[in-house]
Each structure stands twice: as structure tokens, then as C-alpha cells.
C-alpha positions as CSV (number, residue, x, y, z in Angstrom):
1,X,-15.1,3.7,-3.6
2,X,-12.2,5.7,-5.9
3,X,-8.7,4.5,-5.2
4,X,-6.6,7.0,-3.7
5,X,-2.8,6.7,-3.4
6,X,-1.0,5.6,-0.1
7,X,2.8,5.4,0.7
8,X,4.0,2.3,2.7
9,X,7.6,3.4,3.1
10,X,8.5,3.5,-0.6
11,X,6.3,2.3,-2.2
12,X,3.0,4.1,-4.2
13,X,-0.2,1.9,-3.9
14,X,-3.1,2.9,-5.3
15,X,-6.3,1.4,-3.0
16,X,-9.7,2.5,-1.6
17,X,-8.2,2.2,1.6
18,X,-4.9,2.4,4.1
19,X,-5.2,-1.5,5.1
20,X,-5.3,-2.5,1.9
21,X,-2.4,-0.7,0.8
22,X,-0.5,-1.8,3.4
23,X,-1.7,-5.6,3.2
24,X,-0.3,-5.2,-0.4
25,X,3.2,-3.6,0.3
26,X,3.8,-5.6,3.2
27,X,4.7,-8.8,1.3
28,X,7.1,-6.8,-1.1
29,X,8.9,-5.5,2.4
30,X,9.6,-8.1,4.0
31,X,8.2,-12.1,3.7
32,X,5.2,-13.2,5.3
33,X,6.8,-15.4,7.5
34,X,9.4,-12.5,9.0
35,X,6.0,-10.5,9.8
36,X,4.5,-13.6,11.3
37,X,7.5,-12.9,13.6
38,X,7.6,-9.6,14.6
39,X,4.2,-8.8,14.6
40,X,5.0,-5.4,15.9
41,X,6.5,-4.1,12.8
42,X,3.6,-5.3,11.3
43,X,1.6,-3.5,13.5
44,X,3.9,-0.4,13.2
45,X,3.6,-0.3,9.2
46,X,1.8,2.5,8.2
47,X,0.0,3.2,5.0
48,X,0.6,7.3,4.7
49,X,-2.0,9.1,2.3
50,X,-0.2,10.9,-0.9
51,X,-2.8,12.8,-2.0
52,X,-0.1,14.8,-4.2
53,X,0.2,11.3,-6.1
54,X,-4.1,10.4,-6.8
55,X,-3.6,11.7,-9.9
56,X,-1.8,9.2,-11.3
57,X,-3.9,6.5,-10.6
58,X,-4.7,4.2,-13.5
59,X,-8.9,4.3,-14.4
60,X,-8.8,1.2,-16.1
61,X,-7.9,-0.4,-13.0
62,X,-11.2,-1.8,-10.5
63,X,-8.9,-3.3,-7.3
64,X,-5.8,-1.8,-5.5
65,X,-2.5,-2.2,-7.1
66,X,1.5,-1.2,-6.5
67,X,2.5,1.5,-8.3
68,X,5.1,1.2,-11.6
69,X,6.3,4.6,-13.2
């Protein structure tokens, strides 16, 4: 499946889906053991499509990744 981009508050990931992007930017928001704890926000953390951003994404690349300008 092509990787499309996805906003989790600020930041770009590119992934093939929303859950993945958001399992990736969740770690660089807050540490895993403060989402252990409030499980809510975790639940509440969205992955957004940017569809304005997919073309940006880097071919070379086969799994998700964050986003660097």
C-alpha cells in the first residue's frame, strides 16, 4: 500500500495508514510511560490525513517514517 502523509499534531508522517502514524508520533509527544497513564489522550490522538503534503513523500522509503524538511 503507497504511504500517504498524516499529521499527529505537528508532526508530518508519512505511513500506509492513520494507526501507524500515530503509533510513530506518539512516542516523540509524550513518553510511553505518560500514555500508559492517561490512556485517554492516547485514545484521543488523532492521526489527520494531509493529503496537500503526499507529495513529498520520499520513494526510496518501504516503511512509515517522521517527516524532516
Amino acid at each position: 500500500m503507497a504511504m500517504r502523509a498524516y499529521k499527529v499534531q505537528d508532526i508530518v508522517v508519512f505511513a500506509s495508514r492513520g494507526t501507524e502514524a500515530k503509533l510513530l508520533a506518539a512516542p516523540k509527544i509524550r513518553p510511553d510511560e505518560e500514555w500508559r497513564e492517561d490512556v485517554a489522550a492516547w485514545v484521543a490522538l488523532r492521526a489527520e490525513r494531509a493529503p496537500e503534503l503526499d507529495d513529498q513523500v520520499d520513494p526510496a522509503q518501504s516503511t512509515p517514517y517522521i517527516f524532516q524538511p
